[in-house]
C-alpha positions in Angstrom: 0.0 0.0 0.0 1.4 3.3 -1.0 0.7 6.6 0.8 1.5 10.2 0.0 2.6 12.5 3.2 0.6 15.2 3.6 3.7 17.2 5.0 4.2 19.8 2.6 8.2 20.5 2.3 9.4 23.9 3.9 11.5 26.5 2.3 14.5 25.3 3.8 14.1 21.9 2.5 13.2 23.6 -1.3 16.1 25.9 -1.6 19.6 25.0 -1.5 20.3 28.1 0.3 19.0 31.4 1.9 19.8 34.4 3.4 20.0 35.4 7.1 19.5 38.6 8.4 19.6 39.8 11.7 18.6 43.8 13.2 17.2 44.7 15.7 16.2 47.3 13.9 12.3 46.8 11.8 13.3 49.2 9.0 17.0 48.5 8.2 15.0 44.9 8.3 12.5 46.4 5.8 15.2 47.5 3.3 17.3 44.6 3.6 14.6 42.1 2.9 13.3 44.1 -0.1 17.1 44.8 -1.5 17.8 41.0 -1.0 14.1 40.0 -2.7 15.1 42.2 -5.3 18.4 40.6 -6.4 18.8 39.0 -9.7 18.5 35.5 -8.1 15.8 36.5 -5.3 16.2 33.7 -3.1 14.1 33.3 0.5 14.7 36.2 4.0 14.8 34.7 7.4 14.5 37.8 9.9 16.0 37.6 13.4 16.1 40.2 16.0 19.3 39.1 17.9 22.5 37.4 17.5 21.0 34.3 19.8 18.1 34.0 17.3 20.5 33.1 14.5 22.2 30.8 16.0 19.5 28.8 17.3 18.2 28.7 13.8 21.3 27.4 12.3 21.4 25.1 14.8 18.0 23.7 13.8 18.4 24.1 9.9 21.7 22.3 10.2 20.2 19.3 12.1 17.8 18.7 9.0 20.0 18.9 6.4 22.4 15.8 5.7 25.5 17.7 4.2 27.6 20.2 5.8 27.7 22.8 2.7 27.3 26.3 3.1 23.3 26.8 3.2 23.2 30.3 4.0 24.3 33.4 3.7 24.4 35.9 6.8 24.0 39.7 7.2 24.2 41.2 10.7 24.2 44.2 12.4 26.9 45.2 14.9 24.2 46.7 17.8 21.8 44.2 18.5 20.3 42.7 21.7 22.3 39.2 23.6 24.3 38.6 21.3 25.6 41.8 19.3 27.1 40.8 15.5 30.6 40.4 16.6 29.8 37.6 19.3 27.7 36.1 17.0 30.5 35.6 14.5 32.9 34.8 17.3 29.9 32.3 18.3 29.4 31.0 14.3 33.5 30.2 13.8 33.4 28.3 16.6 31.5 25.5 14.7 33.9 23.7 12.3 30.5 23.1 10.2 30.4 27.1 9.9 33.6 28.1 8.9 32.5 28.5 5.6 29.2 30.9 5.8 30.0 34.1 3.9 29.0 36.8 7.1 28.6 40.6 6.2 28.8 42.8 9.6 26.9 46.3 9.1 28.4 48.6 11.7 26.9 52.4 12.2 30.5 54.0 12.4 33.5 53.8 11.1 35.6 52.5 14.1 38.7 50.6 12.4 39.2 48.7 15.4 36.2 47.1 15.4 36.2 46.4 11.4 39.8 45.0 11.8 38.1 42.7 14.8 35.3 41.8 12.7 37.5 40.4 10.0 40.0 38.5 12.3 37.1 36.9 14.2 35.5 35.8 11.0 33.5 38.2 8.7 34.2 38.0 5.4 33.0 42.0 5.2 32.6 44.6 7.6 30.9 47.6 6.6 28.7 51.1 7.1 24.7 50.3 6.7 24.0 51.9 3.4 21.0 54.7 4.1 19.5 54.2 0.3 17.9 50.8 -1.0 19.6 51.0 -4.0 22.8 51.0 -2.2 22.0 47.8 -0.2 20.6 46.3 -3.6 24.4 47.4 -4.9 26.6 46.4 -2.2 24.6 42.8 -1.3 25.0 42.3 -5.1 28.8 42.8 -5.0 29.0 40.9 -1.9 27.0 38.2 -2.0 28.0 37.2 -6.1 30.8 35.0 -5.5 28.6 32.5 -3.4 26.4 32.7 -5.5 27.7 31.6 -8.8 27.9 28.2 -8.7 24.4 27.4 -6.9 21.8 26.2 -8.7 
């Protein structure tokens, strides 16, 4: 006897990958979503609040999925609740299954310290929050290409 599931698959088990943003912040979430929806290969937002929200959603995405590849790609913000952008990376790297998720840190100033410490804890980019969308659309275009080139 055959039977269907009913269980209708989630996005996370559709697409290959997805991006992961986190602000505590509603309208840099706002024009990060809509920059990143309007990319040339639009691909689906998950919105967290916090550092400690990513990271328990990684957590439970990776215990579903039966590779290790990168699955997502992360954009935080340097001021957020618990955990702040920086401990998150510094929480992310610690996870040999993580070392390779491309993380861009938005910061509010230009404190060279903390970009240097962003990068040598693990960001792969550390920059100002753009104030335009088109400038997000821009910069997560130039950032985010080289991950994305050889997804399907």
């Amino acid at each position: 006897m055959n039977q269907l599931s009913d269980k209708q698959p989630t996005d996370d088990e559709l697409y290959p990958i997805c991006y992961v943003v986190a602000d505590d912040d509603a309208e840099e979430l706002f024009l990060m979503r809509t920059a990143l929806q309007q990319q040339e290969r639009p691909l689906p937002v998950r919105e967290f609040y916090d550092g400690q929200h990513v990271i328990d959603y990684l957590q439970r995405n990776g215990a579903i999925r039966d590779d290790e590849d990168t699955h997502w790609l992360l954009v935080l913000d340097m001021q957020m609740p618990r955990l702040n952008g920086l401990e998150t990376i510094k929480t992310i790297r610690k996870n040999p299954n993580w070392d390779t998720i491309p993380i861009l840190l938005f910061t509010d100033e230009q404190d060279q310290t903390l970009i240097y410490e962003a990068i040598a804890s693990g960001a792969n980019g550390c920059v100002t929050k753009p104030e335009r969308l088109e400038d997000y659309r821009q910069l997560f275009d130039d950032f985010f290409k080289p991950y994305l080139r050889n997804q399907q």
